[in-house]
N, CA, C and O of each residue as an XYZ file, in Angstrom:
404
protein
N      -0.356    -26.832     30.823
C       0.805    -25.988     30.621
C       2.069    -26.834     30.678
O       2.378    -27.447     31.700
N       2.790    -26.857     29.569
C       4.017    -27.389     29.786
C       4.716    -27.170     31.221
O       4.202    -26.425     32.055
N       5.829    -27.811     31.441
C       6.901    -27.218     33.015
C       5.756    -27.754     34.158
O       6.117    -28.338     35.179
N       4.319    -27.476     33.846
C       3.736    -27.317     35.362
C       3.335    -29.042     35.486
O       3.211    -29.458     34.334
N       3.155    -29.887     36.251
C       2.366    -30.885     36.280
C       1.656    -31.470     38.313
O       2.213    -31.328     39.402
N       0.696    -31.904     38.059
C       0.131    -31.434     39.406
C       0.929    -30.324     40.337
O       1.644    -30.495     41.324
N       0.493    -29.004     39.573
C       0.737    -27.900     40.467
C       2.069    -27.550     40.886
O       2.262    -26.638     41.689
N       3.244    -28.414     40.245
C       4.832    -28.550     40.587
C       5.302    -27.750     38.746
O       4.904    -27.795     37.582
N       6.183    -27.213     39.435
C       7.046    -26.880     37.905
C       8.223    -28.184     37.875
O       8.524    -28.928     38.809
N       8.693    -28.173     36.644
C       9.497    -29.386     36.484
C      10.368    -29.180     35.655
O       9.713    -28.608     34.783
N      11.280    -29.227     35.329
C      12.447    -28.843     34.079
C      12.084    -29.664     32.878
O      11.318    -30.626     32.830
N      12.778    -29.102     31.916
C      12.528    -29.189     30.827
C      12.768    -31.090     30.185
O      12.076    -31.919     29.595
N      14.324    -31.002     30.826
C      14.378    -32.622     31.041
C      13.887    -33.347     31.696
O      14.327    -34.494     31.785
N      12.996    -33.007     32.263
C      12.051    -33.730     33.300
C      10.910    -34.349     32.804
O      10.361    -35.395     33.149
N      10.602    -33.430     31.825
C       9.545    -33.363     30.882
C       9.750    -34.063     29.753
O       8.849    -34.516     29.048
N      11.225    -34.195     29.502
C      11.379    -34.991     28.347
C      11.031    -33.650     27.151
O      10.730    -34.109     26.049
N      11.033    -32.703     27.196
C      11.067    -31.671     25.939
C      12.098    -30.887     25.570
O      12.906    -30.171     26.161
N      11.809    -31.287     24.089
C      12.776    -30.665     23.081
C      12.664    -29.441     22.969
O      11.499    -29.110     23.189
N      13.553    -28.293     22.644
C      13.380    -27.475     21.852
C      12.836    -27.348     20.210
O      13.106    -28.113     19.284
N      12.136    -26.340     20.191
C      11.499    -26.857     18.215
C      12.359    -26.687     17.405
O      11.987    -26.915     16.254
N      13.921    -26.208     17.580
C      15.029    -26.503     16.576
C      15.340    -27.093     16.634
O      16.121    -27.429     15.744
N      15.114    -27.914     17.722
C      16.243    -29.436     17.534
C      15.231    -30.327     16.444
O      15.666    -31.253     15.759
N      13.843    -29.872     16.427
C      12.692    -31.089     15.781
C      12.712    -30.147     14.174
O      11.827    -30.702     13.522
N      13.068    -29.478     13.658
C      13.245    -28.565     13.104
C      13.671    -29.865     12.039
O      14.478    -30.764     12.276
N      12.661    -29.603     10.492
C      12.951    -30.500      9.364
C      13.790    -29.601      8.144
O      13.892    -28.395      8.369
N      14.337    -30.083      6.985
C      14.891    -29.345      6.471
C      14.395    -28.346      5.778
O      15.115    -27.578      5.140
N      12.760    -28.232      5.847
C      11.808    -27.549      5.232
C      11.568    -26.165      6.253
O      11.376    -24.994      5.928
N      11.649    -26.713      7.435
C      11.344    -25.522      8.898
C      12.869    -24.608      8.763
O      12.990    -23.387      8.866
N      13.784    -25.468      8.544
C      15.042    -24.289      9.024
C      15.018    -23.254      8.038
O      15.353    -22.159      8.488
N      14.717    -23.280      6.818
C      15.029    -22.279      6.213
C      13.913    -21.313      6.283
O      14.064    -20.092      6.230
N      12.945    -21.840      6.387
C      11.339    -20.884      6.313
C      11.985    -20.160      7.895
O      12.354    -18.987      7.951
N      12.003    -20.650      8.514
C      12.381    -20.041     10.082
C      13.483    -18.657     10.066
O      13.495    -17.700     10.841
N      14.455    -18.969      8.790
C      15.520    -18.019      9.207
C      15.011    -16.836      7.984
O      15.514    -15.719      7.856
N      14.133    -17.284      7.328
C      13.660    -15.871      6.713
C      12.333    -15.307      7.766
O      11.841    -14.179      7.746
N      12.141    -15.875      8.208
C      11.146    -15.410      8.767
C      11.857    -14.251     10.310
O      11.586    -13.103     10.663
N      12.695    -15.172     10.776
C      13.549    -14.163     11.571
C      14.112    -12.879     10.863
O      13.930    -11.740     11.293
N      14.589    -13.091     10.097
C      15.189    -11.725      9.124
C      14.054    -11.155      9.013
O      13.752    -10.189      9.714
N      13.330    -11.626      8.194
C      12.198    -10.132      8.535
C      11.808     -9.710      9.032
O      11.454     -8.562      8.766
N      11.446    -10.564     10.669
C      11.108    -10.002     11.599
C      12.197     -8.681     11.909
O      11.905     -7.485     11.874
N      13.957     -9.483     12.318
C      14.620     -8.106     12.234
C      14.323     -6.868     12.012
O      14.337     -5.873     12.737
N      13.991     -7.078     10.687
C      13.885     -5.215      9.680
C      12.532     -4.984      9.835
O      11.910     -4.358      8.977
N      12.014     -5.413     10.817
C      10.712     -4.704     11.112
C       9.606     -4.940     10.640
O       8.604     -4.238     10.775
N       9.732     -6.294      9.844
C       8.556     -6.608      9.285
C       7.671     -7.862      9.865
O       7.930     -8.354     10.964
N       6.718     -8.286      9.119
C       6.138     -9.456      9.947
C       6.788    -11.065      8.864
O       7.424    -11.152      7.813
N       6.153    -12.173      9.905
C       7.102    -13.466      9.933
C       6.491    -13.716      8.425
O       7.297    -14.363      7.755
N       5.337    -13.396      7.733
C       4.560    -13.694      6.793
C       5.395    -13.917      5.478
O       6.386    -13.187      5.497
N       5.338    -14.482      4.647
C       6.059    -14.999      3.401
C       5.165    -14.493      2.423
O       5.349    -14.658      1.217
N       4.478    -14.056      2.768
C       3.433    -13.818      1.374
C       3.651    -12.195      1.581
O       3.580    -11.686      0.462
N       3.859    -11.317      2.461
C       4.188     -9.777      2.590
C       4.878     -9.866      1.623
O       5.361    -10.838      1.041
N       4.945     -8.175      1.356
C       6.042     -8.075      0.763
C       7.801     -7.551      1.780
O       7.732     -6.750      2.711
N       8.752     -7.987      1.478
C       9.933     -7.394      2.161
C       9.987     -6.454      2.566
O       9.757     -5.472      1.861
N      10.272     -6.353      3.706
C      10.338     -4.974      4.251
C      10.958     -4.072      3.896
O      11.612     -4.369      2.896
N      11.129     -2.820      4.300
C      11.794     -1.839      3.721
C      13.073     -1.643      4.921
O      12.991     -2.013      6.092
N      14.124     -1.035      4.348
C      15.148     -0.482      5.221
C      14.598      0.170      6.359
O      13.886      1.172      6.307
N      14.958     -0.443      7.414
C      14.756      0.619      8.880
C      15.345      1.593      9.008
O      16.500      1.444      8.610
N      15.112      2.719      9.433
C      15.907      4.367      9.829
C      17.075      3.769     10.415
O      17.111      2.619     10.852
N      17.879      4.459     10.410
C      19.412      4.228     11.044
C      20.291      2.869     10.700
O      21.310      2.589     11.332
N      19.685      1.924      9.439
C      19.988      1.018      9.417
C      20.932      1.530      8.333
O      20.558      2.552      7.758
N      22.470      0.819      7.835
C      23.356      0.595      7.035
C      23.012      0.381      6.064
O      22.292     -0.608      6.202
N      23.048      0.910      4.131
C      22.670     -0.154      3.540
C      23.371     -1.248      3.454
O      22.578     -2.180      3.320
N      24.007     -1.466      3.459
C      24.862     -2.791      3.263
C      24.541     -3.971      3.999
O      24.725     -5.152      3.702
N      23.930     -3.347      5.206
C      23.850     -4.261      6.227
C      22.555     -4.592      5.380
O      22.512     -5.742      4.942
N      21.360     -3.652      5.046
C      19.963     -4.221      5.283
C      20.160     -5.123      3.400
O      19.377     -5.981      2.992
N      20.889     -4.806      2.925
C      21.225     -5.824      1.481
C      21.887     -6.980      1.519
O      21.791     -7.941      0.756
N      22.595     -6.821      2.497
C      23.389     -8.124      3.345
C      21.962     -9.090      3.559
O      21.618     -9.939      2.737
N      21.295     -8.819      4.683
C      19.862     -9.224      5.275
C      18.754     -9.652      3.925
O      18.039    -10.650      3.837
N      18.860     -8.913      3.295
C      18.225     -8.909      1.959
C      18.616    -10.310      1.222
O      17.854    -11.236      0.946
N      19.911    -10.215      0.999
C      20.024    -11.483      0.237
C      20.643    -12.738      0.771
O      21.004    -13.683      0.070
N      20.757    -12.642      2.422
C      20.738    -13.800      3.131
C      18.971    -14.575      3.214
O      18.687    -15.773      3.224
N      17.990    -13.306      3.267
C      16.271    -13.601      3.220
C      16.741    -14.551      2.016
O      17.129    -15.703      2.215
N      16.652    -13.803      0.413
C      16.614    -14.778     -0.505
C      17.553    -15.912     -0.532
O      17.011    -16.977     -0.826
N      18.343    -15.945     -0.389
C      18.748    -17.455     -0.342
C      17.941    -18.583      0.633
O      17.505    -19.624      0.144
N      17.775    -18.212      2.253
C      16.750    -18.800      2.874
C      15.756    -19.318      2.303
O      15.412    -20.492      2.439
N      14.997    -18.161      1.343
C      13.974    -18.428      0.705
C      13.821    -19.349     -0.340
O      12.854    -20.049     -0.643
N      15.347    -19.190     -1.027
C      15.496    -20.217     -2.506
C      15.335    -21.740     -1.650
O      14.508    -22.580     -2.005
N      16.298    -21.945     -0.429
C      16.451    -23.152     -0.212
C      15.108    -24.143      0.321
O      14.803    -25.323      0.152
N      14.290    -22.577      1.304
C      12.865    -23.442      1.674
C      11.961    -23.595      0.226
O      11.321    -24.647      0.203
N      11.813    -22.819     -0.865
C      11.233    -23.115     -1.637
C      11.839    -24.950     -2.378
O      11.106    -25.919     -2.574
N      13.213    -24.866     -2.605
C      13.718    -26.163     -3.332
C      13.534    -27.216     -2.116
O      13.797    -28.344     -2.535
N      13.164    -27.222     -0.727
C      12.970    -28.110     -0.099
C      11.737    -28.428     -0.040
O      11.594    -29.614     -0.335
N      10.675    -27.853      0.233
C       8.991    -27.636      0.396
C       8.600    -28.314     -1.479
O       7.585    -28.946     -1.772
N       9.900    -27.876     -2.602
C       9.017    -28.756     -3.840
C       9.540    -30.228     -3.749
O       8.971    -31.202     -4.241
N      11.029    -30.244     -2.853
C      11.098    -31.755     -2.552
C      10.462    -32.687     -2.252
O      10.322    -33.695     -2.945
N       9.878    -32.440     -0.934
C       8.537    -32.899      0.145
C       7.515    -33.377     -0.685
O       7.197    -34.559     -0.811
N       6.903    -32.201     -1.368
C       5.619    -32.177     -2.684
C       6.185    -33.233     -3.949
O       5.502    -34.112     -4.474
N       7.297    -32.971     -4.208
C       7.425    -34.386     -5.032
C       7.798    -35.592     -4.903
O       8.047    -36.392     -5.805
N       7.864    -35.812     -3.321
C       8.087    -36.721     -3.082
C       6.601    -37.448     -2.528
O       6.215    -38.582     -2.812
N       5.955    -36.514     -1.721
C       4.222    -36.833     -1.785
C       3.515    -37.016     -3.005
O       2.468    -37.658     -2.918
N       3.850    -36.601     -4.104
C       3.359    -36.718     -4.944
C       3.448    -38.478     -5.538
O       2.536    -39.182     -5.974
N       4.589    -38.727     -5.384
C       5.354    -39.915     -5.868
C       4.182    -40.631     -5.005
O       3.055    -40.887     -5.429
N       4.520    -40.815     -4.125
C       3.504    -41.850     -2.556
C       2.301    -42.228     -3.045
O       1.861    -43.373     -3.142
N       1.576    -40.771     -3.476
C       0.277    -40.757     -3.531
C      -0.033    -41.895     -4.769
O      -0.880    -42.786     -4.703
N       0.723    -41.668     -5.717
C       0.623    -42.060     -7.437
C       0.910    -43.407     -7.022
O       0.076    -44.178     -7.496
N       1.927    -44.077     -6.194
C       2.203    -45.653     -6.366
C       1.046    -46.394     -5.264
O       0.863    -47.607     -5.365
N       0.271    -45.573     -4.196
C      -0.936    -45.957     -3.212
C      -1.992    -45.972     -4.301
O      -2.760    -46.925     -4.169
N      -2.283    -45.094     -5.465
C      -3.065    -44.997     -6.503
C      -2.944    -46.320     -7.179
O      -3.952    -46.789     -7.707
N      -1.849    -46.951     -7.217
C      -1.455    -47.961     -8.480
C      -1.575    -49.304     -8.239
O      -1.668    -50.216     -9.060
N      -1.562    -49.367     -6.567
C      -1.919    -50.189     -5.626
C      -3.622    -50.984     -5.801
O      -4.545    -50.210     -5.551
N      -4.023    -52.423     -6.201
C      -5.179    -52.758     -5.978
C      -5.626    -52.680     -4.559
O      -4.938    -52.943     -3.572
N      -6.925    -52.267     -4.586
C      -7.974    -52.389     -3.286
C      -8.183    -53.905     -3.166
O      -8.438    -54.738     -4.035
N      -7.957    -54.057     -1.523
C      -8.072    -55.361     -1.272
C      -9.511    -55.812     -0.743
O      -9.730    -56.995     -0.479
């Protein structure tokens, strides 16, 4: 268990641990903040669901606000996640091009 070590709790700096936003890549922040928004409106963290629907008592404005703060989140983790992939892609192709020694 993190905090605990022989049977003592210990702080966090003690431990030397980060929080996972601070380790947070440019691919995690955006997947993260749609995933919070949907959680918001009642839905689950899943990317493959579909969007949730307006909650009872909710504003529309507010839940279209939420709506198209999700999609932008979403545009940016998608244009970062094909970054990553084309940049793995690149790696893979010049380790390919590479003679076996």
């Amino acid at each position: 268990m993190r905090g605990i070590e022989a049977g003592r709790f210990r702080c966090r700096h003690c431990h030397r641990l980060a929080y996972a936003s601070t380790r947070a890549d440019a691919v995690d922040r955006p997947r993260r903040r749609v995933q919070r928004i949907r959680m918001r409106l009642g839905g689950t963290a899943n990317l493959q669901a579909p969007f949730p629907s307006k909650p009872p008592r909710m504003h529309r404005r507010t839940y279209w606000r939420r709506y198209d703060e999700a999609a932008a989140a979403e545009a940016a983790y998608t244009a970062a996640l094909l970054t990553v992939l084309e940049q793995t892609s690149a790696r893979i192709e010049r380790a390919a091009d590479q003679p076996l020694e």
